[in-house]
C-alpha positions as CSV (number, residue, x, y, z in Angstrom):
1,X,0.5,-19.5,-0.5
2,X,-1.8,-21.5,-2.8
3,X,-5.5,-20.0,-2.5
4,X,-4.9,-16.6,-1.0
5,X,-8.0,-14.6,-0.4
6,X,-7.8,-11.7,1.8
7,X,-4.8,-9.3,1.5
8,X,-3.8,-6.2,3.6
9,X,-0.8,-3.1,3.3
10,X,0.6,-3.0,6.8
11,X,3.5,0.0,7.1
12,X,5.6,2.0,9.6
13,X,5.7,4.9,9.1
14,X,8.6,7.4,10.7
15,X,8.9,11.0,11.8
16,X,7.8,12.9,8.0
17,X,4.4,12.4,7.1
18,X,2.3,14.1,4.6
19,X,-0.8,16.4,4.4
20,X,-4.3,15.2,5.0
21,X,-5.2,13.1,2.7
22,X,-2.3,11.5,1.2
23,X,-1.9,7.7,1.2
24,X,0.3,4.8,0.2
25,X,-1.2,1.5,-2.1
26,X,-0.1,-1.2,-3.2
27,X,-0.5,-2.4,-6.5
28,X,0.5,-5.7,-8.8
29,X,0.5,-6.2,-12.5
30,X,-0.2,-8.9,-14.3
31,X,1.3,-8.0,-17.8
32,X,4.0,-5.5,-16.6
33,X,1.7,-2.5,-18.3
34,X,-1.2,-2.4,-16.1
35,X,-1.5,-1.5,-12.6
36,X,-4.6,-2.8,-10.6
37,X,-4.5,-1.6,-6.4
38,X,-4.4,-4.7,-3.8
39,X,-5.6,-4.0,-0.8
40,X,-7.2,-0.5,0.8
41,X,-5.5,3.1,1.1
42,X,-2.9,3.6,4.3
43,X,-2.4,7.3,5.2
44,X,0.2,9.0,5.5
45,X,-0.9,11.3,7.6
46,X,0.4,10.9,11.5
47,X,4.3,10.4,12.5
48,X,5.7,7.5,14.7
49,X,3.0,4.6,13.8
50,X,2.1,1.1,12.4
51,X,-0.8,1.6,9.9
52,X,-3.0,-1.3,8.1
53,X,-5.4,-1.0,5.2
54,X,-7.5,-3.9,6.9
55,X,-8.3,-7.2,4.8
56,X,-9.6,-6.7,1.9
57,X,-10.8,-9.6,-0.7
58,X,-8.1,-10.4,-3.1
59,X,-9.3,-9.2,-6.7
60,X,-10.0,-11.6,-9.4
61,X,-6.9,-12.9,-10.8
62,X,-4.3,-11.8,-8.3
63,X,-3.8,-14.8,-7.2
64,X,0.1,-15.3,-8.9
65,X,3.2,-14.4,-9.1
66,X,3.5,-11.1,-9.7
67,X,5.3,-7.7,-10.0
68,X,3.9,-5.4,-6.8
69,X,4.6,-2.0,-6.4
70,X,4.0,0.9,-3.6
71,X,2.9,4.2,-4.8
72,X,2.1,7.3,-2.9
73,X,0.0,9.8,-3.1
74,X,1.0,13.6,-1.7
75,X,-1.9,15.7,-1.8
76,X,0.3,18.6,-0.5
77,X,1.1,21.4,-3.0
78,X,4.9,20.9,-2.5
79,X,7.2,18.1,-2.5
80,X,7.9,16.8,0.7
81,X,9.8,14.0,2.4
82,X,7.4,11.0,4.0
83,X,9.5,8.4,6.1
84,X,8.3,4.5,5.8
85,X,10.4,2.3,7.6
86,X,8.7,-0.7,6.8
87,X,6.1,-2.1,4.5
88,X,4.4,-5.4,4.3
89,X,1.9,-7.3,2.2
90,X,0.1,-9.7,4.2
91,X,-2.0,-12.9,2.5
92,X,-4.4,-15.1,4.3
């Protein structure tokens, strides 16, 4: 895709989910140091779904190839396990 401009984190997420408040992002680098996020925050919160962040505008500069990567965020004291079955970055 040539002139992206919107992009959303869609995700399925199983039967372990995490504590209010945690999330999943995705995020790209364009030097392989630096991490900047994509789109919006998905919780993590409630089993047995398909979540989206909703369109966001594509930041300045993302428009590339580049390296993406999904972190989470637990905001539980403890480790736990989250189930995602499926994740998606989605361009328009």
């Amino acid at each position: 895709m040539l002139s992206a401009t919107s992009v959303r984190l869609v995700l399925t997420l199983g039967m372990y989910a995490l504590p209010s408040g945690s999330f999943a992002q995705a995020e790209y680098t364009p030097d392989g140091t630096n991490w900047f996020a994509l789109p919006g925050k998905v919780p993590l919160t409630t089993p047995f779904g398909i979540y989206s962040s909703g369109w966001q505008g594509l930041p300045t500069g993302a428009n590339g190839d580049y390296e993406v990567r999904m972190v989470t965020f637990n905001s539980g004291g403890a480790v736990n396990q989250v189930s995602v079955y499926q994740l998606h970055l989605q361009f328009k």
